[in-house]
C-alpha positions in Angstrom: 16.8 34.0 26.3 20.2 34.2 24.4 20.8 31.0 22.2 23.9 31.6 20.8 25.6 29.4 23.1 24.0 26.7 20.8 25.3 25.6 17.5 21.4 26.2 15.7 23.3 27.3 12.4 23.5 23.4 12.2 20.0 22.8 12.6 17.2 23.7 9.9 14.3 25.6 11.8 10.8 25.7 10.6 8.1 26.9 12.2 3.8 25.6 11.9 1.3 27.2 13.1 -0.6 24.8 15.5 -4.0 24.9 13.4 -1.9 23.9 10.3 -1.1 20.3 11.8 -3.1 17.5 12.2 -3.3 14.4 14.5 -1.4 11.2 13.1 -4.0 8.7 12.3 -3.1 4.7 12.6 -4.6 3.5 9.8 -5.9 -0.4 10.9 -8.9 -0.5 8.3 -9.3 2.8 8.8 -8.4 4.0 5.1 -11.9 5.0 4.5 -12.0 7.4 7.3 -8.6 8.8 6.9 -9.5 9.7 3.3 -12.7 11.4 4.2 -10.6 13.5 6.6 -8.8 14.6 3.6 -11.4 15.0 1.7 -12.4 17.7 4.5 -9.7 19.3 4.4 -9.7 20.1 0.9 -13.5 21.1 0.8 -11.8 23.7 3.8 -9.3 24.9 2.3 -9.2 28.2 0.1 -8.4 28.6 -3.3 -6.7 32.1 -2.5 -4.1 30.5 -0.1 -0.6 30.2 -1.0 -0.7 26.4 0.1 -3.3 23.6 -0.8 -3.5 19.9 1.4 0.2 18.6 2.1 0.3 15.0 2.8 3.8 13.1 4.0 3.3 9.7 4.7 6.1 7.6 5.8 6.1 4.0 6.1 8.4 1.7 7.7 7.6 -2.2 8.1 9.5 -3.4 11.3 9.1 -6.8 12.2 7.5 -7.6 15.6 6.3 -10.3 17.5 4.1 -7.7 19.9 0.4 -9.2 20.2 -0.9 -5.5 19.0 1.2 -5.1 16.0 -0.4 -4.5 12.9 -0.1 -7.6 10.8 1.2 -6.5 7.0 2.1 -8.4 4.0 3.8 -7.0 0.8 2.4 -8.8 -2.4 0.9 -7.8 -5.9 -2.1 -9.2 -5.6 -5.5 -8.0 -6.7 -6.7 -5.3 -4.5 -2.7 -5.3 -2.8 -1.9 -1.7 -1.6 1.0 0.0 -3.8 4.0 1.3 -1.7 6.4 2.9 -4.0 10.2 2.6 -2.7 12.6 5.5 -3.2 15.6 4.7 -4.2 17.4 5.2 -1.5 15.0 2.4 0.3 15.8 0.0 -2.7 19.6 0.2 -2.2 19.4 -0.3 1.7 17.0 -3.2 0.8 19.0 -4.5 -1.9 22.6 -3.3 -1.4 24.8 -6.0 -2.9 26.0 -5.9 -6.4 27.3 -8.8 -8.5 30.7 -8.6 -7.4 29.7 -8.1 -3.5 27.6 -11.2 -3.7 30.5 -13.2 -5.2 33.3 -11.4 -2.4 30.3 -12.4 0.2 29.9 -16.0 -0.8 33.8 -16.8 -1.3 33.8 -15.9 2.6 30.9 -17.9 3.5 31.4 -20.9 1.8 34.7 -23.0 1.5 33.4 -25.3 -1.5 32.2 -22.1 -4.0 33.6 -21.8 -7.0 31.9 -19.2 -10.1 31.3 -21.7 -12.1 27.7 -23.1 -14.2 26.3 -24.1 -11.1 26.6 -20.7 -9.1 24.9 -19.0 -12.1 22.4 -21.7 -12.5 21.1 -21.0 -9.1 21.3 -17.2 -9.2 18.9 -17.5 -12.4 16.6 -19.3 -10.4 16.2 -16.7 -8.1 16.3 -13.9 -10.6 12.2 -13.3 -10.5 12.3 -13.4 -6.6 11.6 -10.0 -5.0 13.2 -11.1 -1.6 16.5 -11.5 -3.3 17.1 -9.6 -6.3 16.1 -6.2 -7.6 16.7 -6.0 -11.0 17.4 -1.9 -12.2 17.0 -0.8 -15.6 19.1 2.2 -17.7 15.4 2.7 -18.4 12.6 1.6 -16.9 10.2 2.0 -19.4 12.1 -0.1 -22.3 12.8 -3.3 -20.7 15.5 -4.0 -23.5 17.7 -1.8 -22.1 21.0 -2.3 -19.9 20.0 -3.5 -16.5 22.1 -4.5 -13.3 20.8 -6.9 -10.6 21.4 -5.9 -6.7 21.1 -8.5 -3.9 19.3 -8.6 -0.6 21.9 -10.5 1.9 18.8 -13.1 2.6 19.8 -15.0 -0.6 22.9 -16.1 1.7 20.0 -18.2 3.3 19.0 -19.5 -0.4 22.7 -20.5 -1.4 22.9 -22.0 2.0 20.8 -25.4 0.8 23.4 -25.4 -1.9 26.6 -25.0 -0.3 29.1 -25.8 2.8 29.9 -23.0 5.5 
C-alpha cells in the first residue's frame, strides 16, 4: 500500500512489539497488586537487554459526578500519596501573575482599588494551595527571589470582599 498520499513526515512513528506492552491497570486500592506486577517484571527481565522496566504514568483528576468515579482528594497528610506536577501542569493550574490578577479584578469588580486592603486579603490567601503557587529562583534556599501565580478560583475568594 502506497502512503505517500499522507502527510506521515508530520507524524512521529514508533513501533512496540506486542509482548513489550502491558494492560493498563485502574488502580482502586489496587496499589499493592500493581506493584507486585512490577516487581515481576523486573525479576523477568534480563540484565543483557538494552532496555530495563519503563513505567509512564499519567494522571489527570477530572471532576465527575458519575456514581463509579473514583473518589480522590489531594492533601499532605500522613500516609497522602505524592503527585509531583510538571511545570507545565503548575502554570495551567496557576496561570495568573500579579499583574493578570490585578487586570482581572479591575474588570470584575467596579469598587477595587490596589490599595492596603487588596493586599491585606491576598496575604491571607498566600499559604492556600487552591489559590496561589508561590515559585522560587531556587527552591532549595527559600530566601531567594520568588514570584506568586494565581489559580482564577481566588476570583471566588475576592468575591466575599468585593461588588461585581
Amino acid at each position: 500500500m502506497d502512503l505517500s498520499q499522507y502527510n506521515f513526515y508530520l507524524m512521529p512513528i514508533s513501533f512496540f512489539p506486542e509482548s513489550s506492552v502491558a494492560e493498563g491497570l485502574v488502580l482502586n486500592k489496587e496499589e499493592e497488586r500493581f506493584l507486585d506486577f512490577i516487581d515481576i517484571l523486573e525479576k523477568e527481565s534480563s540484565d543483557s537487554g538494552p532496555y530495563d522496566v519503563t513505567i509512564n504514568i499519567n494522571v489527570n483528576f477530572v471532576k465527575s459526578r458519575t456514581s463509579d468515579a473514583i473518589k480522590a482528594q489531594l492533601g499532605r497528610g500522613e500516609g497522602a500519596i505524592t503527585v509531583h506536577l510538571t511545570e507545565e501542569q503548575i502554570r495551567e493550574k496557576y496561570p495568573w501573575d500579579y499583574r493578570e490578577l490585578v487586570r482581572r479584578m479591575k474588570e470584575r469588580y467596579k469598587d477595587f482599588k490596589v490599595v492596603r486592603k487588596f493586599h491585606d486579603l491576598r496575604k491571607a490567601v498566600l499559604e492556600n494551595e487552591r489559590y496561589v503557587r508561590r515559585r522560587y529562583l531556587d527552591p532549595a534556599k527559600p530566601q531567594s527571589g520568588k514570584k506568586d501565580f494565581y489559580n482564577p478560583n481566588i476570583l471566588q475568594y475576592f468575591d466575599n470582599h468585593y461588588t461585581r
